[in-house]
C-alpha positions as CSV (number, residue, x, y, z in Angstrom):
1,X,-10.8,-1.7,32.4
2,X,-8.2,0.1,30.0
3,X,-7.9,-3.0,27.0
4,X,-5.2,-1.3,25.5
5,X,-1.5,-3.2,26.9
6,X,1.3,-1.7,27.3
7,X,3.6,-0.9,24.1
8,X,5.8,-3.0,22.9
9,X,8.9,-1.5,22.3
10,X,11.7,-2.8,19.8
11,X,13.0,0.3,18.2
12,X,14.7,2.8,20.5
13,X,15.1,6.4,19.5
14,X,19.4,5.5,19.5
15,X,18.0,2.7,16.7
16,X,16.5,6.0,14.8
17,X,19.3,7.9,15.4
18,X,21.7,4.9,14.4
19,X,19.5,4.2,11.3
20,X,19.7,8.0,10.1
21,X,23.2,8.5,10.5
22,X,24.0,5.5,8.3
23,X,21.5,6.6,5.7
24,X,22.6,9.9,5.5
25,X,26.1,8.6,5.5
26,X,25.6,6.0,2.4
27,X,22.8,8.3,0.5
28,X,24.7,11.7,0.8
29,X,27.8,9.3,-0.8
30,X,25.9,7.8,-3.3
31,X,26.1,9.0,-7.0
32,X,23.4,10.5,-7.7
33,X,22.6,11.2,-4.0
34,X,19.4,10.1,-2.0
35,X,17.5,10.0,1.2
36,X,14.8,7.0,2.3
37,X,11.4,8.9,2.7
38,X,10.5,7.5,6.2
39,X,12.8,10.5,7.4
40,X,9.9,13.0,6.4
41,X,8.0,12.2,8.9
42,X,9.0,14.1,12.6
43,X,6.2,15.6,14.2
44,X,6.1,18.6,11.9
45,X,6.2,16.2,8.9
46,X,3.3,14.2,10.5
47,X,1.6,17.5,10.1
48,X,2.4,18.3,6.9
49,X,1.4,15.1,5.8
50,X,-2.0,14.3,6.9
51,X,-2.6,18.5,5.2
52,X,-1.7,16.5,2.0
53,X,-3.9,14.0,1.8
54,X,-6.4,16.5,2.0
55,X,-5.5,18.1,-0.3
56,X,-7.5,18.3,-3.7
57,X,-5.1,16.7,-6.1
58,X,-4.3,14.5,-3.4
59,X,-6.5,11.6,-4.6
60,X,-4.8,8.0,-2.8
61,X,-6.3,8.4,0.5
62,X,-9.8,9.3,0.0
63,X,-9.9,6.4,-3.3
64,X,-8.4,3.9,-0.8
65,X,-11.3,5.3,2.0
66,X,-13.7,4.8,-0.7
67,X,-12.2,1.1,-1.2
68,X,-12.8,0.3,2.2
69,X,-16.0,1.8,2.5
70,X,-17.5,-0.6,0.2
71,X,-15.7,-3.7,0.9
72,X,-15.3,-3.8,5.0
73,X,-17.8,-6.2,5.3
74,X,-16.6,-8.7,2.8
75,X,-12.9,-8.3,3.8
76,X,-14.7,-9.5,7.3
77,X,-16.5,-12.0,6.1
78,X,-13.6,-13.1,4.0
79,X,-10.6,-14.1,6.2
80,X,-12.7,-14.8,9.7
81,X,-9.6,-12.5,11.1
82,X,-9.5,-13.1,14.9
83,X,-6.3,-10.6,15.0
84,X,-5.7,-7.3,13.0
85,X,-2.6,-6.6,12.2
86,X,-1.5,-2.8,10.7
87,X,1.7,-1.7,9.6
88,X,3.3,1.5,9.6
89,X,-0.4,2.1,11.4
90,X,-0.3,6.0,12.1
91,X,-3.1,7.4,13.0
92,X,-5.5,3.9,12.3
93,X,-8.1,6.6,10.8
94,X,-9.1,4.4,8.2
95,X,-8.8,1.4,9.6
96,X,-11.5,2.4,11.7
97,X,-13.5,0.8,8.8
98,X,-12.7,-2.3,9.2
99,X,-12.6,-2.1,12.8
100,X,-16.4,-1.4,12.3
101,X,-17.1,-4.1,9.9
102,X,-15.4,-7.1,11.9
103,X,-17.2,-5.4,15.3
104,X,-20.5,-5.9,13.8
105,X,-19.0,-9.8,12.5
106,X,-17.9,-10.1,16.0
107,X,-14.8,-12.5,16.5
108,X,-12.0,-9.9,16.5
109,X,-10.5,-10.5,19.4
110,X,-6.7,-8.1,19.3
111,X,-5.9,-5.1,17.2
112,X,-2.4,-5.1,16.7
113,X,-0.5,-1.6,15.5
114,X,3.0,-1.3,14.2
115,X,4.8,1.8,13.8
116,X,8.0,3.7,14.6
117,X,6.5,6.4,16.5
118,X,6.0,5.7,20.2
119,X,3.9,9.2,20.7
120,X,1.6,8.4,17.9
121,X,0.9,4.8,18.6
122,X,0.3,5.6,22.2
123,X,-2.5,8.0,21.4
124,X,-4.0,6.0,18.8
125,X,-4.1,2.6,20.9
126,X,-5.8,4.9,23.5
127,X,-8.0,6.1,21.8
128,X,-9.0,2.8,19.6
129,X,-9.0,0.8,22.9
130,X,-11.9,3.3,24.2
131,X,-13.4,3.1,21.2
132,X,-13.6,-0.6,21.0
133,X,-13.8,-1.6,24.8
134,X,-13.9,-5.5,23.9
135,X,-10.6,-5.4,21.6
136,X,-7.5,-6.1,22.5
137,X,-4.8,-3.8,21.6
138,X,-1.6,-4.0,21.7
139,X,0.9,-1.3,19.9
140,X,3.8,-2.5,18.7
141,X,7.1,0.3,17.8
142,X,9.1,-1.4,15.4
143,X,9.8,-0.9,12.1
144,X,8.0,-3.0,9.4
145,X,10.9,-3.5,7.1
146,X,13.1,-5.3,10.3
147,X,10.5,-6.4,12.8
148,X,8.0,-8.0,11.3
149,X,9.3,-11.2,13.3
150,X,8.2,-9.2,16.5
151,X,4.6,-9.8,15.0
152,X,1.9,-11.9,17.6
153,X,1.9,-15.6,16.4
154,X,-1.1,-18.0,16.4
155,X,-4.7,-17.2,15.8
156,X,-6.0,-16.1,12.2
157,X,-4.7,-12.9,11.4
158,X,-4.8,-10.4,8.8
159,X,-2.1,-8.0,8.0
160,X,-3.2,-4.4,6.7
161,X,-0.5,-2.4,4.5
162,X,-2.1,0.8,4.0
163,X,-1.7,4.2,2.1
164,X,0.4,2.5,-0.7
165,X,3.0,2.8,1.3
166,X,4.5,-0.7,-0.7
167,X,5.2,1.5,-3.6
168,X,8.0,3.7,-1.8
169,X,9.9,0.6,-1.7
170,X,12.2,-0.4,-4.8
171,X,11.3,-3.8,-6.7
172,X,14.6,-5.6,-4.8
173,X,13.2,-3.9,-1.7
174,X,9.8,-5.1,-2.0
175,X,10.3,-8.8,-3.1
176,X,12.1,-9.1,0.0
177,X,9.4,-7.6,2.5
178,X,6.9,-9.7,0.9
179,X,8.8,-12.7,1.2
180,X,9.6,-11.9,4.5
181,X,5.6,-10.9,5.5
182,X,5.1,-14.3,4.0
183,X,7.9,-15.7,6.3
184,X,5.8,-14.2,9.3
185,X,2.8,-16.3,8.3
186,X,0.8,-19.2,8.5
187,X,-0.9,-21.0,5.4
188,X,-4.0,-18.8,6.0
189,X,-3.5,-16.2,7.2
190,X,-4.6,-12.7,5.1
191,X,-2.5,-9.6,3.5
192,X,-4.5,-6.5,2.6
193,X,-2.6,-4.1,0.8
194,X,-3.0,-0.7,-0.6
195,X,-1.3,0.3,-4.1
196,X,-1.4,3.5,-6.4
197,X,-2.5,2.4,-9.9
198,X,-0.7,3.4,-13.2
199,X,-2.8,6.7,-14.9
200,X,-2.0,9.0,-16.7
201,X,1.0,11.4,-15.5
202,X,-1.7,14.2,-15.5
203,X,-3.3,13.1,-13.0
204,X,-0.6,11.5,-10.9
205,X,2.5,14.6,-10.8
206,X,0.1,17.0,-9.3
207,X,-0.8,14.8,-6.2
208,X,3.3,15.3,-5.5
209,X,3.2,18.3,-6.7
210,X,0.0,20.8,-5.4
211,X,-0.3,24.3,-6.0
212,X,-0.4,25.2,-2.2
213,X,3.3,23.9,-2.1
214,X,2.3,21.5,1.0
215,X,4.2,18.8,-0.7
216,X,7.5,21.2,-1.3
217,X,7.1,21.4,2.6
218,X,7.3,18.6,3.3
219,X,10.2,17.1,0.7
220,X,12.2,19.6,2.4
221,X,11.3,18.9,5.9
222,X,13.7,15.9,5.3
223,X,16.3,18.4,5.5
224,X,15.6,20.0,8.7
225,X,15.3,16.7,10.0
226,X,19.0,16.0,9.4
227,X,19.8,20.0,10.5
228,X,18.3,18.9,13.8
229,X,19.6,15.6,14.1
230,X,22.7,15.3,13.1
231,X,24.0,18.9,13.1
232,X,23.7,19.7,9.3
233,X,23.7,22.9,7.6
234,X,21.3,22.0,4.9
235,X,19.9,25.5,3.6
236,X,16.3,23.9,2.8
237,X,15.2,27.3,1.1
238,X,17.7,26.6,-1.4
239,X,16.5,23.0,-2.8
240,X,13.6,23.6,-4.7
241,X,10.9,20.7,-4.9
242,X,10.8,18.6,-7.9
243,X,8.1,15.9,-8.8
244,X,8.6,13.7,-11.8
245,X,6.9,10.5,-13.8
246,X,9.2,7.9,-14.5
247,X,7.8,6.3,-17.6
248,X,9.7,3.5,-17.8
249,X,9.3,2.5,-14.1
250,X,6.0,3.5,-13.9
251,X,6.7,5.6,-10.6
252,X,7.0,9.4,-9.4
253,X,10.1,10.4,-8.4
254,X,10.6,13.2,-5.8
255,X,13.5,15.0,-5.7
256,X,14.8,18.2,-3.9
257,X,17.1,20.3,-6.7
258,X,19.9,22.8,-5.4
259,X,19.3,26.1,-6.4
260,X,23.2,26.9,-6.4
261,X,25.7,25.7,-6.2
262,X,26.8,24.7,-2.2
263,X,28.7,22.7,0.3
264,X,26.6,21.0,3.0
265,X,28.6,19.7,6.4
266,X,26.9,16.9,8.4
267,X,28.3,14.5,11.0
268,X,32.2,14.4,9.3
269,X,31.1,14.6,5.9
270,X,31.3,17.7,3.5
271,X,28.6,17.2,1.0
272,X,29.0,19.5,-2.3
273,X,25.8,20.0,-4.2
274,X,26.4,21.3,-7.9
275,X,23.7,24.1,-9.3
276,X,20.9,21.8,-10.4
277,X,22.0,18.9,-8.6
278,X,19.3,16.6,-7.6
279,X,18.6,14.6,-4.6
280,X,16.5,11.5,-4.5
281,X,13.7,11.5,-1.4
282,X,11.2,9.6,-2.8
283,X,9.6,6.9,-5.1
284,X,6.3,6.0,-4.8
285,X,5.4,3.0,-7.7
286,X,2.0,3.1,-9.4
287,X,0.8,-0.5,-10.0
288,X,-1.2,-2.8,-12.6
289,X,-3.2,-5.3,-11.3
290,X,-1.3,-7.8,-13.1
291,X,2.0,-7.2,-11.6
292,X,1.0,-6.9,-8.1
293,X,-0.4,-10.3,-8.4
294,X,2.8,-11.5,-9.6
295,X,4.8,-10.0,-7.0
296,X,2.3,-11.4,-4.3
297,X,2.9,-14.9,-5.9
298,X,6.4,-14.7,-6.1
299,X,6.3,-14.1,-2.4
300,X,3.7,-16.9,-1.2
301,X,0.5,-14.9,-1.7
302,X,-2.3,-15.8,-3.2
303,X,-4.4,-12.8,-4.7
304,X,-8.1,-13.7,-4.1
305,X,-9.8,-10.6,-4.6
306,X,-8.6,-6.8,-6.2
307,X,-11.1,-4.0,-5.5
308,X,-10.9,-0.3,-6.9
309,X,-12.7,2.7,-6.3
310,X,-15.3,4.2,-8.6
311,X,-12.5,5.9,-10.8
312,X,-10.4,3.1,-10.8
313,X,-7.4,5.8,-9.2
314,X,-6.3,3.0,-6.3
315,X,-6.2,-0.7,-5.6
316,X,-6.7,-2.6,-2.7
317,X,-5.9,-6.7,-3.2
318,X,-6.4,-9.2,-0.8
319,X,-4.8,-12.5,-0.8
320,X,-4.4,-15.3,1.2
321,X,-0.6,-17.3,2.0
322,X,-0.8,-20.4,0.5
């Protein structure tokens, strides 16, 4: 019997289309300008991706692996999940630990994936649900910032939020998904989330910055995202990659910087980009254990247990709404 329902689908590819014309629209405007990250990731930015986190400067995924090879078992034991929740899920490769860990606990009943992509979740619920023949799973394509109302009610659950992915949201931006993960909740229930932690700039710029230019890549694959999309004529070979610590902010900023000097057409704009003028495509915040605590408190969290790896590189903080 194939355990594995049929998606659940609350963002259309006109919602994506909708959703990038309006950012380009309001980020291409802006002074200076900017584009939201999630538009990296087509299929070829995927790609591009999951090369990066192999790559040798590219510490945050196997720290956060290491994370949750040590502390599946008490995460289980912990919150007595009966659901799994994962946002912005991907590939589920490392939730595949905890997946083990509550299997051998036994009481997980439903694994329940969130992401935009409907290609990618359908081949990873597949391929969990025949994995794990006695879990439920049931994918759900929606975005976490907008449908995390669309999220399965009743039961105790845990919510996963993976990759420090939290960081590429801005302060304003994050106190409000909290509060509205915490909306989504019942007294009880878990959040596990991943976060980059503050070191020193040595050690961070390089994993944005690699020496294979894999990360150039893909900052500029945002641009061919928009040629495609929306018609543009972005000449990506002419923004050169930029990765910068923010001292003050404690985050890395990446940026694309023109080359020359050029004008850029997309939908009925006409974009002019001075020689050395920057665009914004990412921030991903680095975090002290103090002040994701607080941020997790503000919202209606309760952090009951921070973990790092050997090197103390990533975090991973689990706490309960209260």
């Amino acid at each position: 019997m194939n355990n594995a329902e049929p998606l659940e689908i609350y963002l259309e590819e006109q919602d994506l289309g909708r959703g990038l014309r309006e950012d380009v629209r309001v980020g291409l405007g802006a002074t200076p300008k900017w584009l939201p990250p999630k538009w990296f990731y087509d299929a070829r930015g995927s790609e591009l991706f999951e090369q990066i986190t192999e790559l040798p400067e590219y510490y945050p995924t196997r720290a956060e692996r290491a994370v949750l090879a040590a502390r599946a078992p008490q995460i289980a034991e912990a919150t007595g999940a009966k659901t799994l929740i994962e946002l912005g899920s991907g590939s589920s490769e490392k939730t595949r630990l905890l997946l083990d860990a509550f299997t051998r606990r036994s009481g997980l009943g439903s694994f329940v994936p969130l992401d935009v992509s409907v290609s990618a979740l359908r081949q990873s619920t597949e391929q969990i649900a025949a994995d794990y023949p006695g879990l439920r799973v049931r994918g759900i394509v929606g975005d976490f910032t907008r449908h995390l109302d669309r999220l399965p009610a009743g039961g105790r659950r845990l919510v996963v939020f993976l990759g420090g992915t939290v960081g590429n949201l801005l302060p304003p931006e994050r106190a409000t998904f909290l509060a509205a993960m915490r909306a989504g909740l019942e007294a009880g229930d878990w959040l596990l989330v991943g976060t980059d932690l503050v070191k020193d700039p040595r050690v961070v710029v390089p994993a944005y910055d690699d020496a294979a230019g894999v990360t150039a890549e893909f900052n500029r694959n945002v641009l061919r995202v928009v040629n495609r999309e929306l018609g543009a004529d972005f000449d990506p070979e002419a923004f050169r990659h930029v990765a910068l610590w923010d001292p003050e902010n404690e985050w890395i900023e990446m940026r694309l910087r023109a080359e020359r000097r050029m004008r850029v057409r997309v939908l009925d704009l006409v974009v002019d980009f001075a020689a050395g003028e920057e665009l914004r495509t990412e921030i991903s915040a680095k975090f002290r254990p103090t002040g994701i605590a607080a941020e997790l408190d503000a919202a209606g969290f309760c952090a009951e247990h921070f973990w790092t790896d050997p090197e103390d590189l990533f975090g991973v903080t689990l706490a309960r709404a209260v």
